[in-house]
PDB file as gemmi writes it, atoms N, CA and C in Angstrom:
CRYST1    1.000    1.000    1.000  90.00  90.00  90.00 P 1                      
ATOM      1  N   UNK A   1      36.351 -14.501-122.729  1.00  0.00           N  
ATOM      2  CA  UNK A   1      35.922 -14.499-121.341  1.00  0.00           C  
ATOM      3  C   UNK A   1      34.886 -15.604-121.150  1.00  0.00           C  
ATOM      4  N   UNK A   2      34.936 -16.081-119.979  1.00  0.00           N  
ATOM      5  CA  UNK A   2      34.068 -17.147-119.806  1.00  0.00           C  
ATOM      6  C   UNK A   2      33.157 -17.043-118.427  1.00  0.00           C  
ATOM      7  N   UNK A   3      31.902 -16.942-118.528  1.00  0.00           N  
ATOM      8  CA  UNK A   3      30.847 -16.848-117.703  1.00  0.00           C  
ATOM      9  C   UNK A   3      30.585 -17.880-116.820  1.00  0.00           C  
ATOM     10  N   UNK A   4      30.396 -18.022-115.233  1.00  0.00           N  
ATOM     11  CA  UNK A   4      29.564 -19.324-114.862  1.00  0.00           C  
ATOM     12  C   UNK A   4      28.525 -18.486-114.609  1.00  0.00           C  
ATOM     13  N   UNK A   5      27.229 -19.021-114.800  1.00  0.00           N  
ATOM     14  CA  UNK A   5      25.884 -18.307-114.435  1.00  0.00           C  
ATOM     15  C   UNK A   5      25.260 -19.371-113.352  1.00  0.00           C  
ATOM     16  N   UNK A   6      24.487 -18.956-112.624  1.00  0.00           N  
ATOM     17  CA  UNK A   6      23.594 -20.167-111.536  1.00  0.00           C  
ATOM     18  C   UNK A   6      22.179 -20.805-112.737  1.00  0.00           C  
ATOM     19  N   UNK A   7      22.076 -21.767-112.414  1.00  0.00           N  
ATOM     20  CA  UNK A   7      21.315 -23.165-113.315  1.00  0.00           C  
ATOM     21  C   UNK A   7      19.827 -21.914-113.638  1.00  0.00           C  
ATOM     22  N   UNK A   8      19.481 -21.113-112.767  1.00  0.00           N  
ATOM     23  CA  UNK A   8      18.274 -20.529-113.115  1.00  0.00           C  
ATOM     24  C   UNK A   8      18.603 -19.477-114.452  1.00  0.00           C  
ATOM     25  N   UNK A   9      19.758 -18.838-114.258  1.00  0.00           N  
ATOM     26  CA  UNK A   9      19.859 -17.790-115.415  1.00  0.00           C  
ATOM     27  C   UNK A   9      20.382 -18.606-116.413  1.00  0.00           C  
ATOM     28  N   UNK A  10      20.889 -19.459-116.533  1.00  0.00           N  
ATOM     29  CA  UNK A  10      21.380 -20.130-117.771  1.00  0.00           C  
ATOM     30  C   UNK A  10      19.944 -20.763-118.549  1.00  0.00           C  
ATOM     31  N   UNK A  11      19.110 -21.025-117.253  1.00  0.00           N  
ATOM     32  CA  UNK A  11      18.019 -21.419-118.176  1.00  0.00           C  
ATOM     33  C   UNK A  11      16.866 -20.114-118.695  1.00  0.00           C  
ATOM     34  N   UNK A  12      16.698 -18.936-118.041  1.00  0.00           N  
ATOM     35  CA  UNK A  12      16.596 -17.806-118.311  1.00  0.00           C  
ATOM     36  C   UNK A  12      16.966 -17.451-119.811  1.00  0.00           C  
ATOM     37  N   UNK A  13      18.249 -17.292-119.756  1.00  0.00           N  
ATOM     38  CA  UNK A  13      18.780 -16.772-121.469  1.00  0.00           C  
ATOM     39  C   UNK A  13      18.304 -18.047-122.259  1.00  0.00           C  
ATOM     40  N   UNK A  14      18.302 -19.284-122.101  1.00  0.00           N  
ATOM     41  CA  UNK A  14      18.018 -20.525-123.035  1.00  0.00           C  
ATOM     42  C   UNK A  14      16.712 -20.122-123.438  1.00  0.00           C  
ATOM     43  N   UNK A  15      15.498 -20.000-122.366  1.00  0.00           N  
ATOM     44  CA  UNK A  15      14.419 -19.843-122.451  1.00  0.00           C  
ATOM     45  C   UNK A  15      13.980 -18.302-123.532  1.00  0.00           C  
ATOM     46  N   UNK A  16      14.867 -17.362-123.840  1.00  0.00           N  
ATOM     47  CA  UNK A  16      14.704 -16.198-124.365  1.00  0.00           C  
ATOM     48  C   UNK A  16      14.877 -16.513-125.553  1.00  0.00           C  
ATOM     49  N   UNK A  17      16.016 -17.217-125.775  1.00  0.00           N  
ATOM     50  CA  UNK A  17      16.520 -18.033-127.145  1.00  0.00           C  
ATOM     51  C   UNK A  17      15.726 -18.568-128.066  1.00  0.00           C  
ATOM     52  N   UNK A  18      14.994 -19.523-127.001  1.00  0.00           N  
ATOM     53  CA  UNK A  18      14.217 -20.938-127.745  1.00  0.00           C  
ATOM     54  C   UNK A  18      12.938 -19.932-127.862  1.00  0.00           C  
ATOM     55  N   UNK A  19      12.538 -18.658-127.214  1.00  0.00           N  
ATOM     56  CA  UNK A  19      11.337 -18.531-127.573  1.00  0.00           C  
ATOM     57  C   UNK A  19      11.197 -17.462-128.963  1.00  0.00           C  
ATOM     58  N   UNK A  20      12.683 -17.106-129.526  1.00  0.00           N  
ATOM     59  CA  UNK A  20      11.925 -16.402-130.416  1.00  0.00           C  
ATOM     60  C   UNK A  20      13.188 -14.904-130.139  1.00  0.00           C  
ATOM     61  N   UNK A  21      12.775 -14.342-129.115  1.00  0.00           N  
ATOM     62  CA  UNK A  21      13.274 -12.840-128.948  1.00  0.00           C  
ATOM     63  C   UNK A  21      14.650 -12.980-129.182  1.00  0.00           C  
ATOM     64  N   UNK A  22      15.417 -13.410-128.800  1.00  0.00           N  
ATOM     65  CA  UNK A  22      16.721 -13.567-128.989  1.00  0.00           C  
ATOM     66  C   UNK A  22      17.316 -14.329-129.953  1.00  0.00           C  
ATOM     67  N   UNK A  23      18.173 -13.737-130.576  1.00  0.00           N  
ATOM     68  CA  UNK A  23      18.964 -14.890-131.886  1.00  0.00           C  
ATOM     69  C   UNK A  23      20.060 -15.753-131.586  1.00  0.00           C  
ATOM     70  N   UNK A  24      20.421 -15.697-129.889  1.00  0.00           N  
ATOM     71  CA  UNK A  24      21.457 -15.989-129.339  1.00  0.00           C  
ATOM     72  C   UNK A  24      21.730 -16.012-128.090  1.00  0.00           C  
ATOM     73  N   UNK A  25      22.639 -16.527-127.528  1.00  0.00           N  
ATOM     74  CA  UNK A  25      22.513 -16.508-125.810  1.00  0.00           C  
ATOM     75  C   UNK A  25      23.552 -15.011-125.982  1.00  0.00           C  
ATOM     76  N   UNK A  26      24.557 -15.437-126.447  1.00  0.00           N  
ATOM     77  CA  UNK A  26      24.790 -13.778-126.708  1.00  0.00           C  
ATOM     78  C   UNK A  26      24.830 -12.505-127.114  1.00  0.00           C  
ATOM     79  N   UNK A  27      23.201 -12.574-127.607  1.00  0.00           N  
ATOM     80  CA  UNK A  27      21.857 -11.766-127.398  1.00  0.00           C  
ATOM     81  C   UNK A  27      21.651 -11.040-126.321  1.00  0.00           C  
ATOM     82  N   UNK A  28      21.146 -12.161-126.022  1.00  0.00           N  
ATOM     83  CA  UNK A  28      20.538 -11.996-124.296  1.00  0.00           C  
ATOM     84  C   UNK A  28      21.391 -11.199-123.413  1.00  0.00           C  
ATOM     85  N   UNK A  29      22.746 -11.723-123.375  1.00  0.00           N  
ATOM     86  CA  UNK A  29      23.502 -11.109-122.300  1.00  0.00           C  
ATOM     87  C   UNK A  29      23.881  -9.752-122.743  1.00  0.00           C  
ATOM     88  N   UNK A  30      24.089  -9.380-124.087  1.00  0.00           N  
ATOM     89  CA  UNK A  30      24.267  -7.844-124.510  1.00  0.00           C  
ATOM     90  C   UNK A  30      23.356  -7.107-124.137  1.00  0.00           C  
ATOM     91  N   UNK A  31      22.310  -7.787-124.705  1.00  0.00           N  
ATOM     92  CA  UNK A  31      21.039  -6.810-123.687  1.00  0.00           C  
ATOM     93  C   UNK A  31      20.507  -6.290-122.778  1.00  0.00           C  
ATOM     94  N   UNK A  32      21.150  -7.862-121.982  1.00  0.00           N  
ATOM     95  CA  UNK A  32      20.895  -7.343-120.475  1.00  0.00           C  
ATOM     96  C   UNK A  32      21.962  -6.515-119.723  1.00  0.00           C  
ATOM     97  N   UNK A  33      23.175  -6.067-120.413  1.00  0.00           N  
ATOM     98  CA  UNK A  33      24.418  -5.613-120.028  1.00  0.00           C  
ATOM     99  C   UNK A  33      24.218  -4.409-120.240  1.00  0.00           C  
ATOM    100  N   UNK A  34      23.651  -4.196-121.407  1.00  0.00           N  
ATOM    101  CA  UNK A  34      23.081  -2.646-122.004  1.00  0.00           C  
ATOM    102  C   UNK A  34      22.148  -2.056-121.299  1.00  0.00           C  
ATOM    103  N   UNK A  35      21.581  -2.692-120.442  1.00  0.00           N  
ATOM    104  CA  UNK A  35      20.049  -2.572-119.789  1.00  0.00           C  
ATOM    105  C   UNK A  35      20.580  -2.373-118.182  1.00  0.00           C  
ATOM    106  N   UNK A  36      21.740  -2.865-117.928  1.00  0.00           N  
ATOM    107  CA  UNK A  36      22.731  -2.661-116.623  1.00  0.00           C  
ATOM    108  C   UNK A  36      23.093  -1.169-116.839  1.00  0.00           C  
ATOM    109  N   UNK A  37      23.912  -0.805-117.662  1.00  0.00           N  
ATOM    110  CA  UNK A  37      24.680   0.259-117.751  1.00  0.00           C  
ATOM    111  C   UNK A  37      23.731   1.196-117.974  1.00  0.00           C  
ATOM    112  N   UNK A  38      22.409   1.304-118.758  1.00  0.00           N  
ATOM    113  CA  UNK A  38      21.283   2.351-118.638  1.00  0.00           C  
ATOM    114  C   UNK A  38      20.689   2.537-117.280  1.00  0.00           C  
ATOM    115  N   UNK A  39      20.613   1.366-116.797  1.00  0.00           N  
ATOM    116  CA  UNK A  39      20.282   1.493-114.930  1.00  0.00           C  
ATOM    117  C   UNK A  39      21.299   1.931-114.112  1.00  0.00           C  
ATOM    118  N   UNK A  40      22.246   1.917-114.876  1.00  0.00           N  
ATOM    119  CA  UNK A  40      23.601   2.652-113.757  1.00  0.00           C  
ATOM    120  C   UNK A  40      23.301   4.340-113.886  1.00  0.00           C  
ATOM    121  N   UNK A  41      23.428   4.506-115.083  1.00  0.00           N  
ATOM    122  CA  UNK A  41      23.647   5.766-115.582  1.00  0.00           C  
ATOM    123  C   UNK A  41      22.193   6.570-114.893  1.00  0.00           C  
ATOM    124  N   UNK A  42      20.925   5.856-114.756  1.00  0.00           N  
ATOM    125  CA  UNK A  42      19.465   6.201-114.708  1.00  0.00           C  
ATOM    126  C   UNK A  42      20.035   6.818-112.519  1.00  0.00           C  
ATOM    127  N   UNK A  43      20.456   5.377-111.979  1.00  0.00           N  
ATOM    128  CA  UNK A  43      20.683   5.553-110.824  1.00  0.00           C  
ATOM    129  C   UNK A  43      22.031   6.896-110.632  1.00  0.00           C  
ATOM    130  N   UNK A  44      22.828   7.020-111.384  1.00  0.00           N  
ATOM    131  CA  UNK A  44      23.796   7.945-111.036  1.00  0.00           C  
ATOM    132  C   UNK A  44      22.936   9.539-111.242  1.00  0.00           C  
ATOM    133  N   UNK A  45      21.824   9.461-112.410  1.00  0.00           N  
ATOM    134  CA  UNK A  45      21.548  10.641-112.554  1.00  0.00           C  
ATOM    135  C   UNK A  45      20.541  11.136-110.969  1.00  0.00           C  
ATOM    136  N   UNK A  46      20.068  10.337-110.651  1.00  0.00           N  
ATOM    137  CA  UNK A  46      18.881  10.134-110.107  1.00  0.00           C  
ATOM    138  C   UNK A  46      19.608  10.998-107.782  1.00  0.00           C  
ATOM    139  N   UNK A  47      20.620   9.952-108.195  1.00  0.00           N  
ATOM    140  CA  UNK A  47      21.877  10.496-107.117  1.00  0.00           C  
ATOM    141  C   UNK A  47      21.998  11.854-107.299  1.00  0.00           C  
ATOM    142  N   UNK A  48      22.443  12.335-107.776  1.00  0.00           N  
ATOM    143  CA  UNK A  48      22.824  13.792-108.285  1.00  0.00           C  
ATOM    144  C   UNK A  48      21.875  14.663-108.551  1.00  0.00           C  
ATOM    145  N   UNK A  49      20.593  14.119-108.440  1.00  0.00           N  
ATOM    146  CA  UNK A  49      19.181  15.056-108.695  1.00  0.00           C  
ATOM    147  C   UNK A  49      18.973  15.344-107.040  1.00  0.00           C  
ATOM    148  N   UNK A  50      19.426  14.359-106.219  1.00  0.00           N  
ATOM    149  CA  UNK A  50      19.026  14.329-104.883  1.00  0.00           C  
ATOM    150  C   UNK A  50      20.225  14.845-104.447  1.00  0.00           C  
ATOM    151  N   UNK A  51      21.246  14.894-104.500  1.00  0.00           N  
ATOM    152  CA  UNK A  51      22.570  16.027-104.199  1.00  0.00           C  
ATOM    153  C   UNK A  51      22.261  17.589-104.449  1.00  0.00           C  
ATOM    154  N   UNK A  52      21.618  17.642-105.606  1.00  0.00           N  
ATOM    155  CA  UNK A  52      21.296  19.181-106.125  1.00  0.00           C  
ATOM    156  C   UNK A  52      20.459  19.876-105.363  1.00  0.00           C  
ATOM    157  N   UNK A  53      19.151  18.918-104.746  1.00  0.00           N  
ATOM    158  CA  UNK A  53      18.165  19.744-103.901  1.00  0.00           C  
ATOM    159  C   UNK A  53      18.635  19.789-102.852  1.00  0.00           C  
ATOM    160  N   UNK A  54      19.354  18.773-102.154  1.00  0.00           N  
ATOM    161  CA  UNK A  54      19.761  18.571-101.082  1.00  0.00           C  
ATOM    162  C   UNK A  54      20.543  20.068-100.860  1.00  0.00           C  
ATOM    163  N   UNK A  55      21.407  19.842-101.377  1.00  0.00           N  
ATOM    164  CA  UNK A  55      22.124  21.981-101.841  1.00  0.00           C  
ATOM    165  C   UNK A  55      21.607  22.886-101.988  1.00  0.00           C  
ATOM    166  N   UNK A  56      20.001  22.501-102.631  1.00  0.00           N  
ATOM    167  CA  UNK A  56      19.621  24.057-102.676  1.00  0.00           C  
ATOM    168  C   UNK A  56      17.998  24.113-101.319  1.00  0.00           C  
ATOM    169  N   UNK A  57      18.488  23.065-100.318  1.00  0.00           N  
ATOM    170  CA  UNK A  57      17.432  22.835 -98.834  1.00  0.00           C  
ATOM    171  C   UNK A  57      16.232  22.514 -99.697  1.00  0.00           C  
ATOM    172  N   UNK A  58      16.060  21.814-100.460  1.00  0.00           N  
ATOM    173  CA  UNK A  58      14.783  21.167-101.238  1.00  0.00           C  
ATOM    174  C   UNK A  58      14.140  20.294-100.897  1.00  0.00           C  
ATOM    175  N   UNK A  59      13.531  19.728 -99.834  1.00  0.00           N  
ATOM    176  CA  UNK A  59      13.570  18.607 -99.357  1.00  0.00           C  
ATOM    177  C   UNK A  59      11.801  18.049 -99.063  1.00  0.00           C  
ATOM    178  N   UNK A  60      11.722  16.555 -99.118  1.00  0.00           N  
ATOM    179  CA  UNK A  60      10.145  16.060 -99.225  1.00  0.00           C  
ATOM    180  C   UNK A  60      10.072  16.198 -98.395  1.00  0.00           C  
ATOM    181  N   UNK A  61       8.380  16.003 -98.316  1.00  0.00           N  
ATOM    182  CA  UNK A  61       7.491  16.074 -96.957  1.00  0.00           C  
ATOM    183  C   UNK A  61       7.051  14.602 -96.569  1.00  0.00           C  
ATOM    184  N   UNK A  62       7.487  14.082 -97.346  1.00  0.00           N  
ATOM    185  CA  UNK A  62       6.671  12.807 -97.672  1.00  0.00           C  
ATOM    186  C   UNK A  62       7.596  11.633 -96.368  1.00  0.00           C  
ATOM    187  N   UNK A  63       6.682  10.593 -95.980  1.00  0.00           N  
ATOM    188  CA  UNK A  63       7.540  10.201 -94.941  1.00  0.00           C  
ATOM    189  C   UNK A  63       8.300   8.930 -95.346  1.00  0.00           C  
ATOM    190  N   UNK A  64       9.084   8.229 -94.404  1.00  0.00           N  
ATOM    191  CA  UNK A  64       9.665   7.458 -95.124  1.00  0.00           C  
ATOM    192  C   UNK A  64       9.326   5.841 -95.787  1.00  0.00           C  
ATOM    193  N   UNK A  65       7.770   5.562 -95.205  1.00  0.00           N  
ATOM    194  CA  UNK A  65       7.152   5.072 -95.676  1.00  0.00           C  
ATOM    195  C   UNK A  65       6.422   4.802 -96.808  1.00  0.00           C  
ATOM    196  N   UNK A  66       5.909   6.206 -97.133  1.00  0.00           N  
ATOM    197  CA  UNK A  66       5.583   7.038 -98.462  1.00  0.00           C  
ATOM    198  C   UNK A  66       6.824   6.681 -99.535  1.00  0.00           C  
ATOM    199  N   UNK A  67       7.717   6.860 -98.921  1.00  0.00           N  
ATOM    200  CA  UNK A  67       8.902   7.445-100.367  1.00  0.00           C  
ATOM    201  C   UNK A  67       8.895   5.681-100.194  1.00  0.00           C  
ATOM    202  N   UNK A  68       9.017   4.863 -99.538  1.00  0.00           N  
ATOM    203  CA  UNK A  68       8.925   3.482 -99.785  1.00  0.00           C  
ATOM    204  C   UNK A  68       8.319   2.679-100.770  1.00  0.00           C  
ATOM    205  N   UNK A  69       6.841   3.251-100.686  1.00  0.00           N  
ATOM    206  CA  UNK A  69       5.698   2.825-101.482  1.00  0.00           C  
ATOM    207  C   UNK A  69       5.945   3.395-102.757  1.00  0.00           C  
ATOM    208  N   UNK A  70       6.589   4.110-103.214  1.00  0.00           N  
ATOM    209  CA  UNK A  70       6.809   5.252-104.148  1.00  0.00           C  
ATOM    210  C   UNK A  70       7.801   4.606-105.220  1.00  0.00           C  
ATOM    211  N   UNK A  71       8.732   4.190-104.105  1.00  0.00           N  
ATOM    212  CA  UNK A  71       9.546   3.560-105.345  1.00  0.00           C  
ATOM    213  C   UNK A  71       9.552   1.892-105.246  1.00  0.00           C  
ATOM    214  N   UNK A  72       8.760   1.377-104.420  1.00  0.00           N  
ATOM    215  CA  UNK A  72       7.934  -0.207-105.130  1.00  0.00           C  
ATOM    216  C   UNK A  72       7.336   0.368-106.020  1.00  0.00           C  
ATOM    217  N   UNK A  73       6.500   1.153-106.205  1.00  0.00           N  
ATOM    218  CA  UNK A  73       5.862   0.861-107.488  1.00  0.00           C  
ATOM    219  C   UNK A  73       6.723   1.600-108.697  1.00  0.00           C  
ATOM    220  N   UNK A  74       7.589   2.210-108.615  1.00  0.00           N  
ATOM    221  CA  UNK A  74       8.526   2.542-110.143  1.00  0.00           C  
ATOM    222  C   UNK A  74       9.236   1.456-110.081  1.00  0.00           C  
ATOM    223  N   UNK A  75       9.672   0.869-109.313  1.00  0.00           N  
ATOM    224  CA  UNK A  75       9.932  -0.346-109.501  1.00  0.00           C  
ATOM    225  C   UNK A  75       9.591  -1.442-110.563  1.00  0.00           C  
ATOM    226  N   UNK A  76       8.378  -1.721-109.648  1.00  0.00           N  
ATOM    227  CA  UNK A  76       7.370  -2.824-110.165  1.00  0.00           C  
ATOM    228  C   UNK A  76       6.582  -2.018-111.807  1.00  0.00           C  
ATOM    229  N   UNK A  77       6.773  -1.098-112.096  1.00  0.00           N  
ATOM    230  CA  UNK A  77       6.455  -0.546-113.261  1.00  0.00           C  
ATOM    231  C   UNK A  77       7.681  -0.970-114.247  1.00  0.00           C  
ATOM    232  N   UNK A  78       8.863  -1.034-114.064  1.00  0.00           N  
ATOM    233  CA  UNK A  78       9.616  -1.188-114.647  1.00  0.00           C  
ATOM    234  C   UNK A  78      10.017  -2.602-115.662  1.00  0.00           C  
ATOM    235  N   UNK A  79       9.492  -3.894-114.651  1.00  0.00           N  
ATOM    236  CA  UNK A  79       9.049  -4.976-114.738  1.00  0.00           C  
ATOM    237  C   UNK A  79       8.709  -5.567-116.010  1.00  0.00           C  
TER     238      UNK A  79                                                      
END                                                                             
């Protein structure tokens, strides 16, 4: 299979390479593929936590501003 990436991520994985962490550009991309599919799986559970309360009338108080700020920063924690 053959990848085109945009000039920033190609230099991204180069830059991971040349510094040490990675033994390979296809390193990098396993990792970050592995790191996709844990964020899928993280977001599917996360869906289905909010289906469950939603079913059992569980619901925040918090407004939608709040739940905004809430998840910038799990976000930006993640980083």
């Amino acid at each position: 299979m053959q990848v085109s990436l945009p000039p920033e991520l190609e230099e991204l994985i180069k830059a991971n390479v040349a510094s040490g962490v990675y033994a390979s550009e296809e390193d990098v991309i396993h990792t970050a593929l592995h790191l996709l599919l844990d964020y899928n799986a993280y977001l599917r559970e996360e869906i289905n936590r909010g289906i469950e309360q939603a079913d059992q009338k569980v619901f925040s108080s918090m407004s939608i501003e709040d739940l905004k700020a809430e998840g910038r920063c799990s976000l930006a924690s993640r980083k």
